[in-house]
C-alpha positions, 0 to 999 in steps of 0.5 A, a space after each residue: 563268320 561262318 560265311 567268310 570260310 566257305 570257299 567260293 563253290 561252296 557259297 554260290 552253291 548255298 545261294 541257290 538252295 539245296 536238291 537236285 535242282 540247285 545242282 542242276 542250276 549250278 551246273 548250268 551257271 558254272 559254279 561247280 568251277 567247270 565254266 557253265 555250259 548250255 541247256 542242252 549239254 546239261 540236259 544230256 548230262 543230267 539225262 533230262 530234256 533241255 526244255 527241263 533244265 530251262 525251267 529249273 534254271 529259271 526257277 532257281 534264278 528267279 527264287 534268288 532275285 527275290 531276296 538279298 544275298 549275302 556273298 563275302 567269299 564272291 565279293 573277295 574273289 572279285 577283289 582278287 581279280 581287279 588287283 590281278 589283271 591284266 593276266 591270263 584267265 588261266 594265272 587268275 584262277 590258279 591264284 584263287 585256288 593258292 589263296 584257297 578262295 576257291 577248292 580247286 581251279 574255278 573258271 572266272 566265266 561262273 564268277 561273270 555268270 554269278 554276276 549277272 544273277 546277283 546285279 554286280 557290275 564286274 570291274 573286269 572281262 574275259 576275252 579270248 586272243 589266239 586261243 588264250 583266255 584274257 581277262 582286263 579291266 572293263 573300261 579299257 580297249 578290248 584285246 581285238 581293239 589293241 591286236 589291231 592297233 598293234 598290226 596297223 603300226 608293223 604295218 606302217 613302220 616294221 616295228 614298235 614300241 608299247 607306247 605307240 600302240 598305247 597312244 594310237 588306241 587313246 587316239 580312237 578309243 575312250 577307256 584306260 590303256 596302258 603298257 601293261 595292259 598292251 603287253 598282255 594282249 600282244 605276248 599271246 601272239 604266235 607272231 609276237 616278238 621282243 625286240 628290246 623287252 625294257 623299252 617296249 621295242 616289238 614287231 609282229 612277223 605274221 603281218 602281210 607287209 613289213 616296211 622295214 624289211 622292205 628297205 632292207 631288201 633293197 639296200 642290201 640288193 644294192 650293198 651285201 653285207 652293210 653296217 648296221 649305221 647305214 642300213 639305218 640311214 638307208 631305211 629312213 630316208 623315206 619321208 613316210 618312215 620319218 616317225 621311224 627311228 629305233 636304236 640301232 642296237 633294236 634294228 639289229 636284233 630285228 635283222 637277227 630275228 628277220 628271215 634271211 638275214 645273218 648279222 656278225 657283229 654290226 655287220 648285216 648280210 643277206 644270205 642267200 644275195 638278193 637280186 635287185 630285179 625282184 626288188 628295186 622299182 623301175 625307176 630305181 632300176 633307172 637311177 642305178 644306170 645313169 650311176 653307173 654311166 656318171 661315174 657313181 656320183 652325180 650331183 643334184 645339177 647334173 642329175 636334172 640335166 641327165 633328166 632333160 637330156 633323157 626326156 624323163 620326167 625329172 620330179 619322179 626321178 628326182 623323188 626317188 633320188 631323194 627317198 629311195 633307200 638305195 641311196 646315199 648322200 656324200 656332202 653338199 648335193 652329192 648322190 650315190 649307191 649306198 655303201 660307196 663308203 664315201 667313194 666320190 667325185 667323177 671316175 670312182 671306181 664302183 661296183 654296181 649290181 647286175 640288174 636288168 634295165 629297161 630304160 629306153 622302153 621306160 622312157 616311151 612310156 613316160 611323160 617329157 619334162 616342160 
């Protein structure tokens, strides 16, 4: 009984013996609560050399080796800490001192070192993301495994859910991975942002390449402002971005959160405009010419004629009609501009935006159609 009232300091304390040895030992393990720390920090400390503290630490760990020790308090805070992670090192620590387990905050690194002395096997680890100290279940994904995970996704589709990162992690790695464990090692980054927290939605805006917000660029270079429907529509006509199909109401707030971008009600409009010379493909560029000198609708025939006529290479043309985010389709194999609002059929009156084409310089360079 005397045993399950110690708190931890005081037990480990105890299991390695009494004098200044013990303290030095438990200094250098961190069961004083500090953590641990090196042979020569504690060396400096204590004022001896670090060889010295090596043998003291060596000796006393040795002693306990040779005899069984008795830890009920350890074996609780281990409990403790299974039933508490995924969580912060820091939440962890403050929960053992509100149990009383420990006197005062003890960091979980001398409860891993205390481990290692006494041959358990711990049910979890500490890992370090962005400056904040995780701890996990062991047999799980590490925290890096899922940040990376997480980063691959925005960069592929713009934004996400926690499922897809807890299935593109089962996908490479062994282990138990779930969205609690996955919310936990993301919410730390400085880039990390809910887009609808009840259904996991987040994106990443620290990540080099955001397709989503690629789209969006050019449609509204195209069409300023747009609604929401169409800005949709526009971003997923991309066969890549076929998996790519949030709510509406979750590509909103993500246009509300995105730079340069200001939404009134289901309205989204870029400020300042974009020009589409910096962001619209050559081809792109292109397609918006033979728009404009058709019309502002052409039909799936006619657009391979204009092609022939041109000596263009119709499938890279054709491609882009059918892909390219400035793109609408009004009924049967009608092409236009998104944002014509359905204004079809030869002689509607459009408006174009003002970019620089370079079609006949384009054609020199590219390939007749056989």
């Amino acid at each position: 009984m005397m045993h399950a009232r110690l708190t931890l300091e005081r037990e480990l304390r105890e299991l390695l013996g009494n004098g200044r040895d013990a303290l030095i030992a438990a200094r250098y393990y961190g069961f004083d609560g500090r953590g641990g720390s090196s042979l020569q920090a504690v060396g400096n400390e204590i004022g001896v050399t670090r060889e010295r503290v090596r043998q003291i630490v060596s000796a006393v760990s040795e002693s306990l080796s040779i005899r069984r020790a008795v830890s009920p308090t350890f074996d609780r805070t281990i409990a403790f800490v299974a039933g508490s992670m995924p969580a912060t090192a820091g939440e962890i620590e403050a929960g053992l001192r509100s149990k009383r387990l420990t006197s005062g905050l003890f960091r979980l690194e001398g409860v891993v070192k205390a481990a290692e002395l006494l041959g358990r096997r711990l049910p979890f680890a500490i890992t370090e993301v962005k400056g904040e100290r995780l701890v996990y279940p062991r047999d799980v994904p590490s925290a890096d495994r899922i940040v990376g995970m997480a980063r691959r996704l925005i960069c592929r589709w713009g934004m996400a859910t926690l499922s897809d990162v807890v299935a593109d992690v089962r996908r490479v790695e062994s282990g138990v991975c779930e969205r609690k464990l996955v919310a936990s090692a993301l919410v730390r980054l400085r880039g990390f942002h809910w887009l609808e927290e009840s259904a996991g939605w987040f994106w990443l805006s620290d990540t080099h390449y955001n397709p989503a917000l690629k789209g969006m660029r050019k449609v509204l270079s195209i069409a300023n402002p747009i609604n929401i429907s169409e800005l949709w529509a526009g971003i997923g006509r991309d066969p890549r971005m076929k998996r790519f199909s949030p709510p509406q109401k979750v590509l909103l707030e993500f246009c509300r959160q995105a730079p340069g971008l200001r939404v009134t009600d289901e309205t989204v409009q870029a400020e300042p405009g974009i020009n589409a010379d910096d962001v619209l493909t050559q081809t792109e560029k292109n397609i918006v010419r033979i728009l404009s000198e058709h019309g502002g609708i052409i039909a799936t025939s006619e657009f391979k004629s204009v092609c022939l006529d041109m000596r263009v290479n119709g499938k890279t043309f054709y491609l882009n009609l059918v892909r390219s985010p400035i793109i609408s389709t009004y009924g049967g194999h009608l092409y236009g501009l998104i944002g014509s609002g359905g204004r079809s059929g030869r002689g509607a009156r459009l408006s174009f935006p003002k970019v620089t084409l370079e079609v006949n310089q384009t054609l020199k360079r590219v390939s007749p159609n056989k």
